[in-house]
N, C-alpha and C positions, 0 to 999 in steps of 0.2 A: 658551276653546276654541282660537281660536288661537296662545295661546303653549302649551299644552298639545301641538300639533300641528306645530311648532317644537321644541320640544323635546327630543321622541319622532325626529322628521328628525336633528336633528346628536348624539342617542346614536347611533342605526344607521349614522353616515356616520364617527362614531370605534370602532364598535366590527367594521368591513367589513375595514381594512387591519387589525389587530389579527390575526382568523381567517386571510386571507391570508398573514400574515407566521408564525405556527403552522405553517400547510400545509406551508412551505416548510423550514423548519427542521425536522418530520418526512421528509421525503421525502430531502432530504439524508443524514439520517443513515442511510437503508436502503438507499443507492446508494454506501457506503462503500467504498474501494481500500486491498488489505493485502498483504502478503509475508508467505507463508509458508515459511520453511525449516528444509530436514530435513540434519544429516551424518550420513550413513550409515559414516561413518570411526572406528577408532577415535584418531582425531590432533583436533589443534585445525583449526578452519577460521576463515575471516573471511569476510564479503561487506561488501562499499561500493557503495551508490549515488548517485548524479551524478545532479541532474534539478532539477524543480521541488521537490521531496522530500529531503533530503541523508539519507542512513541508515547507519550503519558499527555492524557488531555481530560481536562474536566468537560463534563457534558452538561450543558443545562435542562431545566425541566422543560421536556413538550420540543424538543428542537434536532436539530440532526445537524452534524458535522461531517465534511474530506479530510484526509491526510494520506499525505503521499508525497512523493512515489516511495514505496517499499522495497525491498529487496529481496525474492522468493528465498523459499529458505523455513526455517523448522522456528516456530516461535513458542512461547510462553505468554497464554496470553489472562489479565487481570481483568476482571471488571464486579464496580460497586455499585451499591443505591446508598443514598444518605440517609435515609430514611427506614426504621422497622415494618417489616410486612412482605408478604411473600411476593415475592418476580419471578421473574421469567427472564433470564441473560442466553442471548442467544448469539453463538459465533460461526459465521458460516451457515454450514449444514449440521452443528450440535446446538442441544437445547438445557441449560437448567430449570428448574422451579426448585426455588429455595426460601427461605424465613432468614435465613444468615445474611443477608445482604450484602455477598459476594459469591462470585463465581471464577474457576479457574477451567481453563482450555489448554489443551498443546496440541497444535496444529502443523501442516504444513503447510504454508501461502504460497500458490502459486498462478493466482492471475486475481483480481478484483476479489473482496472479500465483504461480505457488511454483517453488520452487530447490531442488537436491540435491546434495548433494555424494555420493559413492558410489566 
């Protein structure tokens, strides 16, 4: 009875951190960080980001792209139009209107983010 009762103790002391380590690799993945972007142009665009996360992707005209997951955290962020003429690059909750056909942000990401070109 006693090694019976031994037994039964060090299964539920390997099988405790097992469930813990589950939890935690769920919970992770539901608390995911993404870019969303849209160019509302009909030119090419670009965005680059600087940070914990490096991410550079061409945009095409009239289309929207994900990328992720990111890593919160303090970024750098680029974004272009291919094309002369005044936009609107928009990241987050900041806005340019420029004729330069680019725009620079420094932000800090911390949960879902999305970008416009327009």
């Amino acid at each position: 009875m006693k090694k019976l009762f031994c037994f039964l103790i060090i299964c539920a002391i390997a099988v405790i951190p097992l469930k813990i380590l589950h939890a935690e690799k769920s919970s992770s993945q539901f608390f995911s960080i993404g870019l969303n972007v849209s160019n509302g142009t009909s030119d090419m665009g670009a965005i680059y980001l600087y940070g914990p996360t490096n991410v550079s992707a061409y945009l095409n005209p009239n289309s929207g792209s994900s990328y992720g997951p990111l890593t919160a955290g303090n970024y750098t962020v680029n974004m272009y139009a291919s094309a002369p003429g005044t936009r609107t690059f928009v990241f987050g909750s900041q806005s340019v209107t420029t004729s330069t056909g680019s725009a620079t942000f420094n932000v800090n990401i911390s949960s879902t983010v999305f970008a416009y070109i327009y």
